[in-house]
N, C-alpha and C positions, 0 to 999 in steps of 0.2 A: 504493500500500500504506500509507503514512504517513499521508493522508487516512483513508481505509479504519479504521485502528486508532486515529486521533483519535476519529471521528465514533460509531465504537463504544464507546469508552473513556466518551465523554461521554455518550453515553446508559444507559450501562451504570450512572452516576455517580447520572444524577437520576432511575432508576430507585430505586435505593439510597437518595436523600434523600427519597421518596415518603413520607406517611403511615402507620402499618399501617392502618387503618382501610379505605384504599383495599382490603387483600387480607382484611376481614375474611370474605370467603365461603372462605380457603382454611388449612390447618391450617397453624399459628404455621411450624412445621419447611420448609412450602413457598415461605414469603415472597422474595421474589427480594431484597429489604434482608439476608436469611440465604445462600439461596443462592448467588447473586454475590460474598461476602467468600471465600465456603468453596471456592469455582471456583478464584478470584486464587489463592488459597493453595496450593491444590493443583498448580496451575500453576507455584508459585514451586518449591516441593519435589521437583518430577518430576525436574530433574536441571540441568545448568548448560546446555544449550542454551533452556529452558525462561526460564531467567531472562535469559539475556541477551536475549531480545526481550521480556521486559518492561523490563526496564533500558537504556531505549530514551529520549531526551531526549525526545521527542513522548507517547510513552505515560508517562512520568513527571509531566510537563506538566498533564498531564489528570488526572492522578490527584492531583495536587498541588492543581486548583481549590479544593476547598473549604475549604483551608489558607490559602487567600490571600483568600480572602471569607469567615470563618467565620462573619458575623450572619445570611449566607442560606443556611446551611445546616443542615441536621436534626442535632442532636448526635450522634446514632446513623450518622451518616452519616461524619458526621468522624470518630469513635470508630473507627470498620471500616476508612476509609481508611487511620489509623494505625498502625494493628494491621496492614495489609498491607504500607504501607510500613516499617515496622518491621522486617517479616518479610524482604524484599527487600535494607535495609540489613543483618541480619545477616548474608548473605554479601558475599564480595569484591567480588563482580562490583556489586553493587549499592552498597556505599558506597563504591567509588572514583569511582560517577558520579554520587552525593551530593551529593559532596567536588570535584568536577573538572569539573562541567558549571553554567555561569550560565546563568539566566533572570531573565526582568525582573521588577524587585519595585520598585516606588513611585518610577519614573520612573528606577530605576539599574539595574545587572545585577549580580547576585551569585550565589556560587555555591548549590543548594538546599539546603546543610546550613545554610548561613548563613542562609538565607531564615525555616527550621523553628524555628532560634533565635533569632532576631531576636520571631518571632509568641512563643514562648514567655516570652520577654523582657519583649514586649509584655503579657501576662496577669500577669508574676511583679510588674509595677512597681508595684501599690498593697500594700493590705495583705490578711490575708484575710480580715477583715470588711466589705472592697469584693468579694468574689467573690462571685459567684453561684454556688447550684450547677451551673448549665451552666457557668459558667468552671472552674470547677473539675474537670467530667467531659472540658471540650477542653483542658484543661491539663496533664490527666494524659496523655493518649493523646499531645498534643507532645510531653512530657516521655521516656515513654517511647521515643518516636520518635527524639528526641536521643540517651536515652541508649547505642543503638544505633551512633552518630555519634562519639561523645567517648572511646568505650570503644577507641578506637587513635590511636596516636600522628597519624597524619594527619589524624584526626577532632577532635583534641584541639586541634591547631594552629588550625584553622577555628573551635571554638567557644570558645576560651579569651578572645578580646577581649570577650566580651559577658556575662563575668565573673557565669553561672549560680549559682555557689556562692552567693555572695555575696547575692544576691538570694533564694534557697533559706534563706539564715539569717535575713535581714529578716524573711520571710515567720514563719518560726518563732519569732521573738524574739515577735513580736506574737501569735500564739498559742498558746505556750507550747510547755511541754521535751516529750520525749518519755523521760520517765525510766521504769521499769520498775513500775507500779500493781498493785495486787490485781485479780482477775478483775471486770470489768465487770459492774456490780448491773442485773437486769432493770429496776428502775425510772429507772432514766437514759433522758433525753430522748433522740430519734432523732437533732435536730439535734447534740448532743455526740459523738453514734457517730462520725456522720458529717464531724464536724471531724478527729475522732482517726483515722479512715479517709484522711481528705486530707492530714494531717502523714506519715503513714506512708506513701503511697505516694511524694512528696514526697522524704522522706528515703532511701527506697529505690532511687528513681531517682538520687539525687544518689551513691546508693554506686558505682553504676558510673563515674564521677573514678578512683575508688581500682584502675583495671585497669591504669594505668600509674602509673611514679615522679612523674612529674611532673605527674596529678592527684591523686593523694598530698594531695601540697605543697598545688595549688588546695584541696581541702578542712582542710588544718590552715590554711593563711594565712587561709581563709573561717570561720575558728571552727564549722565542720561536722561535726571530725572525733569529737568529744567525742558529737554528736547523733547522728551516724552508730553510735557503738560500745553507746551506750545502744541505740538500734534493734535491733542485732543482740542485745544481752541479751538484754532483752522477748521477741522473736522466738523466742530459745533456748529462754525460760521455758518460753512458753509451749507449744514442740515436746514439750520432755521431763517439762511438768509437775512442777517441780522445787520449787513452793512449800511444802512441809514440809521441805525439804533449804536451803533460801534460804542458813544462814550461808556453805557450802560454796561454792554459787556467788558467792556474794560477793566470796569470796578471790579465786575465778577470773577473773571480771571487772575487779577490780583489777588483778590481773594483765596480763590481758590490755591495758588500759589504758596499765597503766606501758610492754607492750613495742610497742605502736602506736606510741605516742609517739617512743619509744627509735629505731624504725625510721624516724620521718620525718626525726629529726634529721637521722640517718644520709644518708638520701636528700637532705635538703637542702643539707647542706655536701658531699654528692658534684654535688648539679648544680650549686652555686654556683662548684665547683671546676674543673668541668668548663667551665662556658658563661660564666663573667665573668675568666677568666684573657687 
């Protein structure tokens, strides 16, 4: 059976990292690179018997390839992988086998949440004038993947040495804040959309730290949290449309600021209290 769900997983995979060009005799919605992410999915969703034979060391394995070789793989490929396994981390059953199951990665064993942020890690270490846009579209889909990972305390413990934040600010410091601008003029160049596209998903992913006290802290020691709260402004703005009303939320935001702050402290001198006693 173990074989069996290997040999199918794998095919299923490089069906996935195929061309579209190969299915162009078939309409886009029938492509098996669409249909097979939307299969997994469904599969994960049906109920917890469902997932725990996907969350399976062997079937995770397999699904994991193009994570661990990403230059020979279709970027749409990795994208959908992450996206399923994202989906599978966000329940129990799957990120305690994230979190709790080692496989080999560059001659050592580690466990596969470490593995997803270590790759991640790997893409965050230049700046992002070295990105490419395909670094950039398997960076996200990582990123997201992690952030599925870090968002519990057992998740947190596994990804907190390879000190994301931190490398999430470098990246930012180099191309600037994410402070709250007037609406985007149609004559701006695509490639500026698309940088201010990659800082935001970047920073949005790094909000999930802030699901426990003690990524908190990781984003205010990583000078994040400041970029993190401008994010969530901008975002506001722009939900409620609030640019004729701007002094109004201004106060608000400050506000808001001052009592983020207020709470890390708090959280800080309770864990400092708690765990250096």
């Amino acid at each position: 059976a173990v074989v069996s769900t290997q040999s199918t997983g794998k095919k299923m995979i490089s069906v996935m990292s195929l061309d579209n060009s190969v299915y162009n005799f078939l309409d886009s919605s029938l492509h098996p690179q669409n249909i097979i992410p939307e299969l997994i999915r469904e599969i994960i969703v049906s109920g917890d018997e469902c997932r725990r034979i996907l969350a399976n060391k062997q079937v995770l394995e397999t699904l994991l390839l193009p994570l661990l070789d990403i230059p020979k793989w279709a970027t749409k490929c990795i994208q959908a992988v992450c996206d399923i396994l994202s989906l599978l981390a966000s329940y129990s059953v799957g990120s305690l086998q994230f979190i709790s199951t080692p496989i080999a990665y560059k001659d050592t064993e580690m466990s596969m949440a470490r593995v997803i942020g270590e790759q991640c890690k790997t893409l965050m270490g230049g700046t992002v004038k070295d990105l490419t846009r395909r670094d950039k579209d398997v960076l996200a889909g990582l990123l997201f993947l992690a952030r599925q990972l870090y968002t519990s305390h057992e998740g947190l413990a596994v990804m907190a040495p390879l000190d994301l934040v931190s490398l999430a600010s470098e990246l930012l410091s180099v191309s600037g804040d994410l402070t709250p601008q007037p609406p985007v003029l149609p004559q701006e160049s695509d490639e500026k959309e698309s940088e201010n596209c990659f800082q935001e998903i970047l920073v949005d992913n790094m909000l999930g730290f802030a699901s426990t006290p003690k990524g908190l802290m990781f984003l205010y020691q990583g000078y994040m949290l400041d970029q993190c709260i401008d994010y969530l402004y901008q975002r506001k703005c722009k939900k409620l449309q609030v640019w004729l009303i701007r002094p109004r939320v201004d106060m608000l935001y400050h506000f808001t600021v001052c009592s983020v702050h207020c709470i890390v402290q708090t959280t800080q001198c309770v864990y400092y209290a708690l765990y250096t006693v």
